[in-house]
N, C-alpha and C positions, 0 to 999 in steps of 0.2 A: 565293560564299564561305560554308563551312559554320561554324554558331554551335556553339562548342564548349557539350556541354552538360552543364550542373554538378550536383551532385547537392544532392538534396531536402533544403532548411534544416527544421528542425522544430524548434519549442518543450517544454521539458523543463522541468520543478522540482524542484532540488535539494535535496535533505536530508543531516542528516548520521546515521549509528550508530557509535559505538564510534569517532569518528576517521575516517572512510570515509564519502566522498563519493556520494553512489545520484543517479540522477533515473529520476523518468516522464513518460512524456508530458502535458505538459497535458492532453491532448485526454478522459484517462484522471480528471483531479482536478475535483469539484467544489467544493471548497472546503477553506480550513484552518481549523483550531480552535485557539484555546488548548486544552491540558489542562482539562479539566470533570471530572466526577464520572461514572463509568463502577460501572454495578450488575453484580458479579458475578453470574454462571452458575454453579449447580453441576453436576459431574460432566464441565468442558467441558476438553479439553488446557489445560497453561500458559499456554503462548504467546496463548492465546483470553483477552481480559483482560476482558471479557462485553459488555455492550450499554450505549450512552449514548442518550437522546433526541434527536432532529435534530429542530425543528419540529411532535412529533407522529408523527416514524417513529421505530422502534427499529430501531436501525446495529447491525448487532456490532460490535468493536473489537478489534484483534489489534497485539499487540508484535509488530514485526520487529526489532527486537534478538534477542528467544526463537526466532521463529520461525527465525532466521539460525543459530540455534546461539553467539550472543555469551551474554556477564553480563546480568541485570537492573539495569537503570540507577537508581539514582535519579534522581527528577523535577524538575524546574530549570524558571526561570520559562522558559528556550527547549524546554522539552519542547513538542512540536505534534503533535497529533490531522489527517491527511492525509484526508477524504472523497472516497477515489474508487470511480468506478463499474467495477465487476470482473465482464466477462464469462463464465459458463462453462454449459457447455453451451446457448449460445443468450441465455440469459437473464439478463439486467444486473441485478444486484444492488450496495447503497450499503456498501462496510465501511472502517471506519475503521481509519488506521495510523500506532501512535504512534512516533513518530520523538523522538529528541535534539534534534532543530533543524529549523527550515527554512530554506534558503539564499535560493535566487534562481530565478526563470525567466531561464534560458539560451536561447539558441537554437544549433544544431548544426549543420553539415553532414554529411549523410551519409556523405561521401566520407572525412570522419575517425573511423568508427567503424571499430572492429574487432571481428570473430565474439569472442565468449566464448572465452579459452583453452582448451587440453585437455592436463590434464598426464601423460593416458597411462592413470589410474586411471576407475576408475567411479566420478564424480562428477556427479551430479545439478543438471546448470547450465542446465536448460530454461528457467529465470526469466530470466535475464541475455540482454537480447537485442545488448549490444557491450560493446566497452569503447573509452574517448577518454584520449589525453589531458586533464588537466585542470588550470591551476593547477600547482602541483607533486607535484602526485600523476596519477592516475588516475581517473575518473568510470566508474561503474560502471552501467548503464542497463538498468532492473526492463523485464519485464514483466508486467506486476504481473495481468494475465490468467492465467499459470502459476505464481505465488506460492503460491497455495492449489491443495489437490489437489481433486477432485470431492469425494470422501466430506468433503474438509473447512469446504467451503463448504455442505454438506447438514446438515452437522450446526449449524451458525451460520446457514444458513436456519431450519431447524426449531425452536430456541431462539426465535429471534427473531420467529417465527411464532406460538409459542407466547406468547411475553413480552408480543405489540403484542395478541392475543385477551384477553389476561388483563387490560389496560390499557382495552383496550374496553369488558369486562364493567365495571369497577371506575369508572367512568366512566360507565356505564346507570344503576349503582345510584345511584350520588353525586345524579343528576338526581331 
């Protein structure tokens, strides 16, 4: 007798932007934040909202609201700071993303995702790696790997490279 075989449950955490339901994979989040105090960058795109301190590392921090192409939110006490690890070219780097809310971890079956639509146009959907049902709507599922393009995570490496040398230095002196 063959065991039918089900597809791969995975754990996901919810957030909300604008009304709309996102998750990523755990396996992707290190941790969540309240809203803290985030030090602008100058000369950095909008959506780059600049760098916060995590323990002694400097995170960059990026609106996905901005970078979604929604409004600038105001901030509420369920605004959350998302720390997760974002792979790109090889190399895992920490950047933070401020969400409206955070929901819940989920867990999924695979077998209820659906590929990302295609409404025919060139639209740029490489992030979204399904969509589920969800609740009364829809769950929309990042890959938060192709959220940022190369050159945009180079340029919030190099900030933030800059930022944690400068924090170094100012730190030798202090001593």
């Amino acid at each position: 007798m063959e065991k039918e075989i089900k597809g791969i449950v995975e754990q996901y955490l919810t957030f909300v932007l604008d009304s709309e339901t996102y998750a990523v994979s755990v396996h992707k989040v290190r941790e969540v934040l309240e809203m803290v105090p985030i030090t602008r960058v100058p000369k950095m795109p909008q959506f780059m909202k600049g760098v916060l301190n995590l323990r002694g590392n400097v995170v960059p921090v990026i609106d996905l609201r901005l970078k979604f192409g929604l409004e600038e939110a105001e901030k509420t006490v369920d605004t959350s700071i998302i720390i997760l690890e974002v792979e790109i070219d090889g190399d895992m780097i920490l950047v933070g993303a401020i969400t409206d809310s955070v929901q819940e971890v989920i867990e999924l079956d695979s077998d209820t995702i659906e590929p990302a639509p295609t409404i025919g146009v060139e639209i740029n959907n490489n992030f979204i790696d399904g969509m589920c049902q969800y609740k009364e709507g829809f769950l929309i599922l990042l890959n938060i790997d192709s959220v940022l393009s190369v050159e945009e995570v180079n340029i919030l490496s190099a900030k933030s490279e800059m930022l944690s040398a400068a924090a170094e230095n100012d730190n030798k002196e202090t001593k």
